[in-house]
ROTORBA-675674 format. One record per residue (C-alpha): chain; z, x, y; residue number from 1; residue in three letters. Coordinates in pm, whole numbers. Example, Ala and Ser with C-alpha at 12.3 -4.5 7.8 and 13.67 -1.06 7.14 Angstrom:
2
REC,c,Z,X,Y,k,r
REC,A,780,1230,-450,1,Ala;
REC,A,714,1367,-106,2,Ser;
//
This chain:
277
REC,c,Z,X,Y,k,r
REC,A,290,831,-3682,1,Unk;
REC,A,-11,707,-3872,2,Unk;
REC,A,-204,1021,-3866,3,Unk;
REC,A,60,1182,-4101,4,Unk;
REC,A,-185,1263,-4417,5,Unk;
REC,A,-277,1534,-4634,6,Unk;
REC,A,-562,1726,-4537,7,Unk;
REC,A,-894,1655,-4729,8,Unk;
REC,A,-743,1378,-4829,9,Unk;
REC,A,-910,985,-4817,10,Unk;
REC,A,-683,785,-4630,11,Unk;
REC,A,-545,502,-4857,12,Unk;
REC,A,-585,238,-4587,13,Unk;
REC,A,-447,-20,-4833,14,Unk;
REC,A,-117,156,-4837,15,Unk;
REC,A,-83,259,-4460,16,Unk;
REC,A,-125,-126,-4382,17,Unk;
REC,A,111,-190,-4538,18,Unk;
REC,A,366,33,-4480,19,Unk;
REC,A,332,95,-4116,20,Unk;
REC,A,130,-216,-3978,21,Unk;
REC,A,334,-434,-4243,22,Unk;
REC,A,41,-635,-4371,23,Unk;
REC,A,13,-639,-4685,24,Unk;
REC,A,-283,-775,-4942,25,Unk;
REC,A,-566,-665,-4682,26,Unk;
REC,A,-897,-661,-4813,27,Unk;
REC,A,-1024,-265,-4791,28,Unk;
REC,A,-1245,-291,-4519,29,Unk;
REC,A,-1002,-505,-4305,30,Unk;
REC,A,-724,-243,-4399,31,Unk;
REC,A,-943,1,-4289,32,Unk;
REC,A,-1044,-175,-3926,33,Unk;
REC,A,-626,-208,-3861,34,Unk;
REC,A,-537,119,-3900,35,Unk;
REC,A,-853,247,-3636,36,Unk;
REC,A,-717,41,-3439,37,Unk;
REC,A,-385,126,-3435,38,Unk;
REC,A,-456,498,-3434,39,Unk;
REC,A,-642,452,-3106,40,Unk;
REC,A,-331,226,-2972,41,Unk;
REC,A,-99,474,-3038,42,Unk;
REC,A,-380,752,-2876,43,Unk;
REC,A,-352,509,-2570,44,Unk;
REC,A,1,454,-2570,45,Unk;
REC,A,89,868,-2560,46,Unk;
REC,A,-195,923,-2291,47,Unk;
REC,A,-15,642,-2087,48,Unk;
REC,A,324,794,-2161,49,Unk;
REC,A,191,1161,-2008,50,Unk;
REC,A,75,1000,-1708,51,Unk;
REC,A,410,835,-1642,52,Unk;
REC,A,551,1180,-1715,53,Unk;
REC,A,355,1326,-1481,54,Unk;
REC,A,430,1098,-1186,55,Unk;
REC,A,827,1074,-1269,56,Unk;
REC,A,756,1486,-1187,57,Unk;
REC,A,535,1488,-868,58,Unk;
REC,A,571,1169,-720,59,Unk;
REC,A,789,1160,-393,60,Unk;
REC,A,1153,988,-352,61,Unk;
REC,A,979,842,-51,62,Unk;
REC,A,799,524,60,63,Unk;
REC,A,430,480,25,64,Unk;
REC,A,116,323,-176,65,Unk;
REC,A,-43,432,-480,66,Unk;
REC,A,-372,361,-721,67,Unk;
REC,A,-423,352,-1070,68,Unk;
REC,A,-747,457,-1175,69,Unk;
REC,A,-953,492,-1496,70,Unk;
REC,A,-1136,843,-1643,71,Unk;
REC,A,-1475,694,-1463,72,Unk;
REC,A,-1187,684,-1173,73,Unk;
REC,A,-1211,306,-1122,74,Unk;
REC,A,-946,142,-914,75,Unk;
REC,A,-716,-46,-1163,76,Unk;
REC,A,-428,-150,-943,77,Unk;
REC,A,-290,-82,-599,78,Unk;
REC,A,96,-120,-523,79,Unk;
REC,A,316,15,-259,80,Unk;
REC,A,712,128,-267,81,Unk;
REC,A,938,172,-104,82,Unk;
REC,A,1052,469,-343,83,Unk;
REC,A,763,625,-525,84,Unk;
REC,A,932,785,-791,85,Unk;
REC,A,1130,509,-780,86,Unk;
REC,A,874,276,-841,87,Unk;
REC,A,624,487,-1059,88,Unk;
REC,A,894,549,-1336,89,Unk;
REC,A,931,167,-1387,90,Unk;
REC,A,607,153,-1441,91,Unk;
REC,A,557,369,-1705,92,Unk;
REC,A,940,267,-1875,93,Unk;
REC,A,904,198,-2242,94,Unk;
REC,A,943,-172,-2228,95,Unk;
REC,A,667,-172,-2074,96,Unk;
REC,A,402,-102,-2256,97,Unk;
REC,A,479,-421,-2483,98,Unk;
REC,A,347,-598,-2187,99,Unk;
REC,A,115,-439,-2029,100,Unk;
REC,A,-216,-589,-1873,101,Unk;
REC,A,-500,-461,-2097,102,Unk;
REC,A,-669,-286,-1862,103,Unk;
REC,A,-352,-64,-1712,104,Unk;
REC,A,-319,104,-2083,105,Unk;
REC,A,-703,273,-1970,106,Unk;
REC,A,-468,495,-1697,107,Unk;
REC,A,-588,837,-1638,108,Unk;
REC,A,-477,915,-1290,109,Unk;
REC,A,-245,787,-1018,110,Unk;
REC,A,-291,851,-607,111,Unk;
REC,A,-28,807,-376,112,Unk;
REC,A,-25,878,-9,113,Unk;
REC,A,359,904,169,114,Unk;
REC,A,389,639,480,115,Unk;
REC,A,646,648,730,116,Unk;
REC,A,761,270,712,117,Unk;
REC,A,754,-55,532,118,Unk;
REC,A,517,-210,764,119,Unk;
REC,A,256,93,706,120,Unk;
REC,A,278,28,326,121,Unk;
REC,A,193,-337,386,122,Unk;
REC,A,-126,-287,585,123,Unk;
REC,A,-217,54,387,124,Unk;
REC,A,-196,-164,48,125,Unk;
REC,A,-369,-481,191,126,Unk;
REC,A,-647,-218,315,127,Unk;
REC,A,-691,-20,-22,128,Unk;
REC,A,-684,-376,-177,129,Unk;
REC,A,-983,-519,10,130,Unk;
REC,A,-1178,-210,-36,131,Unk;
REC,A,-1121,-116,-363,132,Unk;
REC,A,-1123,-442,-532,133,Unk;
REC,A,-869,-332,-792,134,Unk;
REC,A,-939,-542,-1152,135,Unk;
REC,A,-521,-604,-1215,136,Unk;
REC,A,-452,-689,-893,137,Unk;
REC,A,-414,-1088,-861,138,Unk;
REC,A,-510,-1164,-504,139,Unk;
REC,A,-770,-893,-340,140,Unk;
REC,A,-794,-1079,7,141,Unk;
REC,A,-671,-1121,319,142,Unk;
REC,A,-340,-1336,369,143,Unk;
REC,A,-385,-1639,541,144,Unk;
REC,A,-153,-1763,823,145,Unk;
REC,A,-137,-2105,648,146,Unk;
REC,A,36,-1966,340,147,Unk;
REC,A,310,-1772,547,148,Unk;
REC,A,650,-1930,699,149,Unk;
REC,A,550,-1760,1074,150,Unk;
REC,A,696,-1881,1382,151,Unk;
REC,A,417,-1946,1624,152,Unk;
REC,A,629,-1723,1930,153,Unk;
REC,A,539,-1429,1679,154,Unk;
REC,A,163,-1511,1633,155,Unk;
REC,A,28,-1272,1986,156,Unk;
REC,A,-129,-980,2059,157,Unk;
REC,A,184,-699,1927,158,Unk;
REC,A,182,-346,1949,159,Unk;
REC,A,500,-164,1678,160,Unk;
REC,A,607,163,1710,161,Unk;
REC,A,732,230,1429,162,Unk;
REC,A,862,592,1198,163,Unk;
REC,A,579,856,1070,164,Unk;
REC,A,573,1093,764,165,Unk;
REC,A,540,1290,1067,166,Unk;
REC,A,866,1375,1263,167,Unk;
REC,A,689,1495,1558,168,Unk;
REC,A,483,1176,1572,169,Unk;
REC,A,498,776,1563,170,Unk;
REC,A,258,570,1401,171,Unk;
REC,A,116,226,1672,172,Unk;
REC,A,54,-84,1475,173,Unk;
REC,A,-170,-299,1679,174,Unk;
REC,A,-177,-696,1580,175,Unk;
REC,A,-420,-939,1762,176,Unk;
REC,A,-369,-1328,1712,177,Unk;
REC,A,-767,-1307,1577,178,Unk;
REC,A,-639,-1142,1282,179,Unk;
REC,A,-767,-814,1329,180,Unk;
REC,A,-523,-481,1295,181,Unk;
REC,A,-509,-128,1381,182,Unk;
REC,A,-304,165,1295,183,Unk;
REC,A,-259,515,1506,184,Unk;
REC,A,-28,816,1443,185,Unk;
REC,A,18,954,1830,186,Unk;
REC,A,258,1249,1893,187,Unk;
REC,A,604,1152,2061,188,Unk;
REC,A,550,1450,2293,189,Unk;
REC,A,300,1232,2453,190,Unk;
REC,A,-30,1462,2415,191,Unk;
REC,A,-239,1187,2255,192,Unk;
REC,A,-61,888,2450,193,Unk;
REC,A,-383,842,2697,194,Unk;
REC,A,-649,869,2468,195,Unk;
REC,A,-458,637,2258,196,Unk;
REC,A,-325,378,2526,197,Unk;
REC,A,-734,349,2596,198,Unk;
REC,A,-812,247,2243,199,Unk;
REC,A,-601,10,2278,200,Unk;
REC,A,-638,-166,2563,201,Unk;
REC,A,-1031,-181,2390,202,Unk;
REC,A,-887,-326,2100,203,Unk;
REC,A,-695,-654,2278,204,Unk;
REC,A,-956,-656,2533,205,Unk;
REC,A,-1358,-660,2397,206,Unk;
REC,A,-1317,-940,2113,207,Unk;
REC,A,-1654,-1036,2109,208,Unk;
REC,A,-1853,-982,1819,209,Unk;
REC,A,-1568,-782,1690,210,Unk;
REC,A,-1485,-911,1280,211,Unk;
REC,A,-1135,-894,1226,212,Unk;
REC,A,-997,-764,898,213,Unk;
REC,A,-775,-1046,883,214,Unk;
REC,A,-457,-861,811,215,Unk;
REC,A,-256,-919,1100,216,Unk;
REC,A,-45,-1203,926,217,Unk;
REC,A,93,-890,730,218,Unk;
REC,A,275,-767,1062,219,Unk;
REC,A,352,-1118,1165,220,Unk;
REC,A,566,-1229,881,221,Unk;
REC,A,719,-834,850,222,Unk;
REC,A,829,-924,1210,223,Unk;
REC,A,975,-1289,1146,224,Unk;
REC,A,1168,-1070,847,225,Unk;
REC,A,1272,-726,798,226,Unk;
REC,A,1082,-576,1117,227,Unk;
REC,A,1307,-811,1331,228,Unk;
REC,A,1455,-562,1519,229,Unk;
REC,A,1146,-290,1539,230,Unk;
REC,A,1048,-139,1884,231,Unk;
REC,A,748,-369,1991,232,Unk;
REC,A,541,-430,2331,233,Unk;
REC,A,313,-725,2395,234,Unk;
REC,A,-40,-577,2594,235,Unk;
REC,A,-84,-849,2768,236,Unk;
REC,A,255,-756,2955,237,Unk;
REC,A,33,-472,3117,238,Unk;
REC,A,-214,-516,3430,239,Unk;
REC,A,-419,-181,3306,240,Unk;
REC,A,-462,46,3065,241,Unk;
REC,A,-256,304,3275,242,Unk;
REC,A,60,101,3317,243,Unk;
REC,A,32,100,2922,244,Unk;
REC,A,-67,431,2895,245,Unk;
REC,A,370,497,3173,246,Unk;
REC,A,541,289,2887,247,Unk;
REC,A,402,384,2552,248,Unk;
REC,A,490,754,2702,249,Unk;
REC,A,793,653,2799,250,Unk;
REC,A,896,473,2484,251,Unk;
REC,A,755,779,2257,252,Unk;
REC,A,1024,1010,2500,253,Unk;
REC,A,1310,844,2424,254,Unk;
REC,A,1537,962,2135,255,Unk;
REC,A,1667,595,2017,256,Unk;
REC,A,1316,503,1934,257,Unk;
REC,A,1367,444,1583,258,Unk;
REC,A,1705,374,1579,259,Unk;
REC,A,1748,26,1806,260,Unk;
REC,A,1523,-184,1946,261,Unk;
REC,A,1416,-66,2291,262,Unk;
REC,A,1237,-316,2494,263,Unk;
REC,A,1052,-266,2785,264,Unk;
REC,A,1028,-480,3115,265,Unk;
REC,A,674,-593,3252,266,Unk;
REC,A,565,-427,3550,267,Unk;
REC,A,468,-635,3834,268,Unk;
REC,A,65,-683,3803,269,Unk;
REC,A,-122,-638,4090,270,Unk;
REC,A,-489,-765,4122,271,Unk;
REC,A,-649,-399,4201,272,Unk;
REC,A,-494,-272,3863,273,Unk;
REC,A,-649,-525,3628,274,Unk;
REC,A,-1010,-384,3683,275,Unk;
REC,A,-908,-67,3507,276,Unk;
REC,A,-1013,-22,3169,277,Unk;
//
C-alpha cells in the first residue's frame, strides 16, 4: 500500500501523509517518522496475517493447547480449545488486528499439542502457564480454592479417567486436596496398569516434603461442572496399592468407559493389605 513508488525516486513523505495516513500539514521530518512507521505496521500486520494462514492450514479440528511465540521464540500467550482450528482462525480474523495486545502483533510461530479431553487442556494450559510465564497472559498462577464456587464433598483425593489422543490408551488425572496434580496416559489393555497403580498410590500416600503445584482446584471445579458425570475413583477407597492396581484394570477393560459414568464399589479393607505399598 504505501510502498507503491517509483524506483529511484525520493519519497514525497508530505504527500503520502496525507493521502494515505490522512494528516495533512505535517512538518517534513514528522511526515517522514509516520510513514516508517506505518510501513513497518503494515510489515507486521502481513507477517501476522501469514501466520494465521498458516495455522487455519495445519492446525487440527481437535481439542488442545497452543503458544504464541516471538522470532527470539519467547512465550507470548498460552490458550487452550476445544477446536484448534477452530480457535486459531479467530485469532488471526481481520477484526482483530484493530485490537490486538501490542505484543501478539511480534507473532512468528504457534505450538499446539492435541489432548484427549477438556480437563487435559485445563491442567496442560495452567502448566505451560506457570512455566512459561507468557507476557499477554493476565493471570500466570495457580487458581486458588477461595476464588472458585467448589463444593467441599468435591475437594478429596480424585483419580479421572478420562479420553486420550490415544485410542488404545486413557489418560489418569490424579487430584490431592493439598493441591498438587498428576497426569498419566496408561494403555486400556492394562500393560502399564501396575507400574502406574504404584505411582499412584506414592502420590496420595508420601505428602511430606512434597510442594504441590497447586493446580488441583482446576479438576475440582471441572468436576462440580462439565466433568460431572466423568469416570472417577477416590484412593482412599483402596486398602493397597494392589486392590487399586484389580479396579483401575478393570475400569480400563470395560468398553463404556468413556461413554457413562462407571463407578466402582470399595472393597472390604482388611488390616494385612494396608501395609502394601
Amino acid at each position: 500500500m504505501l510502498a507503491c513508488l517509483t524506483p529511484g525516486q525520493a519519497p514525497d513523505y508530505q504527500r503520502l501523509a496525507a493521502e494515505v495516513l490522512g494528516i495533512r500539514g505535517a512538518a517534513p521530518d514528522l511526515a517522514r517518522k509516520l510513514v516508517e512507521q506505518a510501513l513497518v505496521f503494515e510489515d507486521r500486520r502481513e507477517h501476522w496475517r501469514r501466520v494465521g494462514e498458516r495455522a487455519r492450514r495445519e492446525a487440527p479440528a481437535a481439542p488442545g493447547v497452543y503458544v504464541f511465540r516471538d522470532w527470539a521464540r519467547a512465550a507470548l500467550y498460552v490458550g487452550k480449545a476445544a477446536n484448534l482450528r477452530r480457535r486459531l482462525s479467530a485469532h488471526f480474523a481481520d477484526r482483530r488486528w484493530r485490537v490486538l495486545p501490542p505484543a501478539l502483533a511480534g507473532v512468528a510461530a504457534i505450538e499446539w499439542q492435541q489432548v484427549g479431553s477438556e480437563i487435559e487442556a485445563l491442567l496442560r494450559e495452567a502448566r505451560l502457564i506457570r512455566d512459561l510465564q507468557p507476557v499477554v497472559n493476565v493471570q500466570t498462577g495457580a487458581p486458588a480454592l477461595v476464588t472458585r464456587a467448589i463444593p467441599r464433598t468435591l475437594v478429596q483425593d480424585v483419580v479421572l479417567l478420562v479420553p486420550s489422543i490415544d485410542p488404545d490408551a486413557a489418560e489418569l488425572v490424579a487430584a490431592r486436596d493439598d493441591g498438587a496434580t498428576m497426569l498419566h496416559r496408561t494403555r486400556r489393555n492394562g500393560a502399564e496398569v501396575s507400574r502406574h497403580s504404584r505411582e499412584l498410590w506414592r502420590f496420595f500416600s508420601r505428602r511430606s516434603g512434597a510442594v504441590a503445584d497447586g493446580l488441583a482446584p482446576l479438576v475440582f471445579s471441572w468436576l462440580a461442572g462439565r466433568g460431572l458425570h466423568t469416570t472417577r475413583l477416590n484412593p482412599r477407597d483402596f486398602p493397597s496399592a494392589r486392590h487399586l492396581r484389580v479396579h483401575l484394570r478393570n475400569l480400563l477393560a470395560d468398553k463404556d468407559l468413556f461413554s457413562e459414568r462407571l463407578i466402582t464399589v470399595p472393597p472390604v479393607s482388611r488390616s494385612r493389605d494396608r501395609a502394601e505399598a
